[in-house]
Every structure is written in structure tokens, then in C-alpha cells.
KEKE-980398 format. One record per residue (C-alpha): x, y, z. Coordinates in pm, whole numbers, plus 50000, padded with zeros to 5 digits. Layout:
<zalos>
XYZ ...
</zalos>
This chain:
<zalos>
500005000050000 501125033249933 502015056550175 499505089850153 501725117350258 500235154150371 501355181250196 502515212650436 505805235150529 508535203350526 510605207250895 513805225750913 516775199650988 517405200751373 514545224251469 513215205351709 516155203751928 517235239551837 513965248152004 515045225752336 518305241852334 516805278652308 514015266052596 516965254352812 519265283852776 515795307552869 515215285953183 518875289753302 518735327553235 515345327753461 517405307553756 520155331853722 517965365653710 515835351654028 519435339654216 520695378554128 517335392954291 517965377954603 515865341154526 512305358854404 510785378954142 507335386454010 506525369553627 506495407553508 510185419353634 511695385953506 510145391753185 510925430753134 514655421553290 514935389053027 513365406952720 511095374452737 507285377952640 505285373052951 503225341952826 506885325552769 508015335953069 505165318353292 505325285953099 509355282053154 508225290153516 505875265553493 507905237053362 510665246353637 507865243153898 507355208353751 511115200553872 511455221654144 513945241054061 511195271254118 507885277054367 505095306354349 504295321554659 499975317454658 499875351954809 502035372754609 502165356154324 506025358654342 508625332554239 510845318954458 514345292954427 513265259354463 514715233954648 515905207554403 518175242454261 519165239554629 520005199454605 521835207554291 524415230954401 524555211754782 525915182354555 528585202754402 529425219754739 529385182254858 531945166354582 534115196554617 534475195555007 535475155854970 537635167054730 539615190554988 539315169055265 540905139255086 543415156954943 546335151655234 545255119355236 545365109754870 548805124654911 549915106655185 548735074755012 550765080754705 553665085154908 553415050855132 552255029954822 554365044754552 551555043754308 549415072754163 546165080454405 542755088154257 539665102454385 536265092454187 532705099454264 529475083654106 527725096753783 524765074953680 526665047753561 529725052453580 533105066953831 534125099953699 538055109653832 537625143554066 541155143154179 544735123654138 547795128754293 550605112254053 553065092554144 557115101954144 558235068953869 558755066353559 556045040453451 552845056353638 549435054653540 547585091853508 544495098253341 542655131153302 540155151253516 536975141053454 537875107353292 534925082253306 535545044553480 533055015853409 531545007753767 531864969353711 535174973053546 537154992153768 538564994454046 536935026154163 533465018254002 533384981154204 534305003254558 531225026154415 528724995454409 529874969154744 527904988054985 524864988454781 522184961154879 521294934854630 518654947154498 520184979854390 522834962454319 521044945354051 519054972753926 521834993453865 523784961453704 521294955653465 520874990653362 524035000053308 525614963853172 528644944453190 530414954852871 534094936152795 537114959552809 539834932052828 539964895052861 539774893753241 536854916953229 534304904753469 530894902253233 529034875353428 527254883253688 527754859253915 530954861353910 531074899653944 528434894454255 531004869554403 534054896854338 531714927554505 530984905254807 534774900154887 535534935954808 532604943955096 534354916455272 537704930255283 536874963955287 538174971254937 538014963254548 540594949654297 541044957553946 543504930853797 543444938553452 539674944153389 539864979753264 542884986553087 545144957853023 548734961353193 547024982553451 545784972853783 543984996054062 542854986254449 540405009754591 537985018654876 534765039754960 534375065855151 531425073955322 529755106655495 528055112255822 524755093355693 527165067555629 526115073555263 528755063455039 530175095354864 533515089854651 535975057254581 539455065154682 541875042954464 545845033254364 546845025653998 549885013553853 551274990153674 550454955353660 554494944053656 554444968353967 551484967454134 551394930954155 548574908454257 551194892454533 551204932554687 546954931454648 546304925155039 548904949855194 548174976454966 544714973654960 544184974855340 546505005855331 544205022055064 541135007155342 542635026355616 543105058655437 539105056655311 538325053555693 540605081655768 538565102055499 535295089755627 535925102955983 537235136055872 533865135855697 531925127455973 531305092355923 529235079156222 529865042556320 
</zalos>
């Protein structure tokens, strides 16, 4: 059967999400103009200040109320910062305060193992490096700021997921997959269940090989005061250096320095 087409004005290549981007940059500019008035505005002095009609203005209020991000006050009609803008920046706040207490720490860890320290937090699925402190040989491992670690993979991603019960263990599992990096990659799930519950065991994770071939990383979580798990501290180095024969000692000195972090962050036991 033929396909009966409607005539009309044919779509512009990418309008739709020229559109999005346009809606996304106006909401921003409507968090930033209410965080510069001191947190509130009226609809009218956000649109006159944003050269935004006022109909346009209200809906990207609206939407923000949706998430949030905004609230009206019912009796005078003013907009206020939400809390989940509040959430938002208390998470940066959070990851950049771990990132200043561990820093001594990640130093003195480099130092005592000889191998390059790393700090990671959690994004969805997957570690993302926040801080490294490199080591002083030759043959070190160093990656960028910002670099992206598989959680089931990794050293730092499997310190990210032991704490987690087994249900969210699964969920997140089965989300985010068990892709192969290298031929000791862990893709079953058994097996990788069986490697988290030693890691929660022994207070840390192993990475022989699973990421990066040649490279091997032991690493530990750190929690907060809600005993909340918050970042993966880790070591990296070479796998002719950073031998699975050193594993134990070095991984219960990276242990010790995530407890040393936890405490300095509160952690309750």
C-alpha cells in the first residue's frame, strides 16, 4: 500500500532540538535573574529584565515548577528558588568539600604505596576521576580530570557499588551492563556478585586487569556522616608493579586511608 503523505511547510533539519536548546538556555537565564534578585521575582520583572514575552516567561516558570527548581508564593504571586536548585548546588558543594578533605590523604597514600592516588565519585553509571595525585616513577598510570571508569570494570566503580544492597545492586547492574574491556573483564554476573561481596568483605576492590590491560587499581569507599557512600578513593599502577602478590597489603593501606577520609567527613559508626 502506498504511503499517503500530507502536503505542508517540510521541517527545518534540527529544529526541534534547536527549540530545546533555546528553551533550556531561557530557563537557566530565569534561575540566574531570580538567584541575582535575592531568590524571588514577580513573572512581570523577570520578563521586562529577560526581554522574554510574559506568556513565555510563565510557561518556563511553569515547567521549572514541575522540577522544582522554582515555587510561586499563593499570596504574592512571586517566584521563589526551589529546592531541588538547592540539592543541585549542595551536591557540588558536597563533591568539592570531599575533594579538599581527601586531598592530604590521597597524598599521603601516594607517598606510602608508591603508586598514583585517585579520587572518583558516582555519575549514573559510571566513576568519573575528581582528583589524582601522581606518582614520582617513571612508569605511572595518570588519566585526566573528569575521565569516566566503568563501575563493574574498575577498580573505583566496584568500591562505588559493594555497599549497595542486592537489589540495587542489581538494578543498577542491569541498567548499566557488563560490557568487555579486556579478557579478564568480569561480564558475568555471578561472578562479578561473588568479586563485590569480597571487596565488601575486605573492605576494598581489585582491578586486575579488567579495565585497561597492563594496569591494575585497588580501591575503597568513603562514606559521609549518613554513612552514605560519597567517593571511591583508589591506587593505579602498573600491573608488573602493582602486583597481585602486593593486592592485600596495599589494599588494606588504601582501606585505612578511606576510613581516615570517612571520619574527617563525619562518618558515624
Amino acid at each position: 500500500m502506498a504511503e499517503v503523505k500530507k502536503r505542508g511547510r517540510p521541517s527545518q533539519p534540527g529544529s526541534g532540538s534547536q527549540k530545546g536548546a533555546q528553551a533550556l538556555e531561557r530557563g537557566i537565564a530565569v534561575l540566574n535573574y531570580l538567584a541575582q534578585s535575592g531568590g524571588s521575582s514577580s513573572v512581570s520583572n523577570i520578563a521586562e529584565n529577560l526581554s522574554l514575552p510574559l506568556s513565555t516567561t510563565f510557561r518556563l516558570l511553569k515547567v521549572l515548577e514541575e522540577a522544582d527548581f522554582v515555587y510561586q508564593d499563593v499570596q504574592l504571586s512571586w517566584w521563589h528558588i526551589g529546592l531541588q536548585a538547592f540539592t543541585v548546588g549542595s551536591s557540588y558543594i558536597h563533591n568539592r568539600d570531599v575533594l579538599s578533605v581527601a586531598a592530604p590523604y590521597m597524598q599521603r597514600l601516594m607517598l606510602l604505596s608508591g603508586e598514583t592516588a585517585n579520587l572518583a565519585i558516582r555519575n549514573g553509571f559510571e566513576a568519573v576521576l575528581i582528583g589524582q595525585r601522581e606518582c614520582q616513577s617513571m612508569v605511572r598510570m595518570c588519566a585526566p580530570l573528569g575521565s569516566r571508569l566503568p563501575l563493574h570494570a574498575s577498580g573505583a566503580g566496584k568500591a562505588l557499588l559493594y555497599s549497595l544492597d542486592d537489589d540495587a545492586l542489581m538494578s543498577l547492574l542491569m541498567q548499566a551492563g557488563l560490557k568487555n574491556f579486556t579478557t579478564h573483564t568480569l561480564n558475568n554476573l555471578n561472578a562479578l556478585q561473588k568479586d563485590l561481596q569480597q571487596a565488601r568483605r575486605q573492605g576494598f576492590a581489585q582491578d586486575s586487569e579488567e579495565h585497561v590491560t597492563g594496569l591494575n587499581c585497588l580501591a575503597s569507599a568513603i562514606f559521609d556522616s549518613n554513612n552514605n557512600v560519597v567517593a571511591a578513593i583508589s591506587i593505579s599502577g602498573p600491573s608488573s608493579r602493582l602486583t597481585t602478590e602486593r593486592f592485600t597489603d596495599l589494599g588494606e593501606l588504601v582501606r585505612d586511608t578511606a576510613r581516615d577520609i570517612s571520619l574527617a567527613l563525619g562518618q558515624r559508626h
